[in-house]
C-alpha positions as CSV (number, residue, x, y, z in Angstrom):
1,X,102.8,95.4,111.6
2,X,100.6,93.1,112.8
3,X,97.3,92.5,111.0
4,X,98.2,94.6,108.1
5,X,99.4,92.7,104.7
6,X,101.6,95.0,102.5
7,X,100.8,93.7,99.1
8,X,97.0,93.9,100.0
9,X,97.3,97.5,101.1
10,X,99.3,99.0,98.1
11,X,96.8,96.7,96.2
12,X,93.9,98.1,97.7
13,X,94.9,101.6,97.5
14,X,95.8,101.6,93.8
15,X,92.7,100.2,92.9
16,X,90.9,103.3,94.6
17,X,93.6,106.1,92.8
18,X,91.4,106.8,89.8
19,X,88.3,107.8,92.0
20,X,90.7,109.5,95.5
21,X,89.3,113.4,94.7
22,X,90.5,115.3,97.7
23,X,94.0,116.1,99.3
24,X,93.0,114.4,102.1
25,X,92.3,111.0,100.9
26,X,95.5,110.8,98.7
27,X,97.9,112.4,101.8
28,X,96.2,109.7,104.0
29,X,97.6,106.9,101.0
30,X,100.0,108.6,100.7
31,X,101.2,108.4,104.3
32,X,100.6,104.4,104.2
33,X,102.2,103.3,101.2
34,X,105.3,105.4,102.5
35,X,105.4,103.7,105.9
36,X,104.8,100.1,104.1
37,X,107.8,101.2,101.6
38,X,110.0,101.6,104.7
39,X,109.1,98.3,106.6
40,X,109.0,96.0,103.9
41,X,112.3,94.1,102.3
42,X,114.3,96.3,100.1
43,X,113.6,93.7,97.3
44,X,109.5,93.9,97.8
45,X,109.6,98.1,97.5
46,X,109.2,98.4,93.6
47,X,105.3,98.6,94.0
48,X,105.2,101.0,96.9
49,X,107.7,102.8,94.9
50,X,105.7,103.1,91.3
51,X,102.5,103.3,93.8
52,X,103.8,107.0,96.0
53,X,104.9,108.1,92.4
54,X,101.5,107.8,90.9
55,X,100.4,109.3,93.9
56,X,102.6,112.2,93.9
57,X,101.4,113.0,90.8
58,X,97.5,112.6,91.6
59,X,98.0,115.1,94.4
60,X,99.7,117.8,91.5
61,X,96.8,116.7,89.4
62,X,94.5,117.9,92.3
63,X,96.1,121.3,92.3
């Protein structure tokens, strides 16, 4: 995982939710958070967990 800092991605990425309008940009978050959730400590995953549930839910939003 090297150059890649969780907190700053999940960060990043739910700063951006509000404007992602298209399938593809919130399966490619999607995808990231979801890898991050399963390579960082079990006790570090509530973020990437709230984070892939707001995303879920953009994506049924979207249609």
């Amino acid at each position: 995982m090297s150059g890649v800092t969780p907190y700053r991605t999940i960060e990043e990425i739910a700063s951006r939710l509000d404007s992602m309008d298209s399938h593809a940009a919130v399966n490619e978050a999607l995808d990231k958070v979801e890898y991050l959730f399963e390579v960082i400590p079990p006790e570090l995953q509530g973020p990437a967990e709230d984070l892939i549930a707001r995303l879920r839910v953009k994506l049924k939003e979207l249609g």
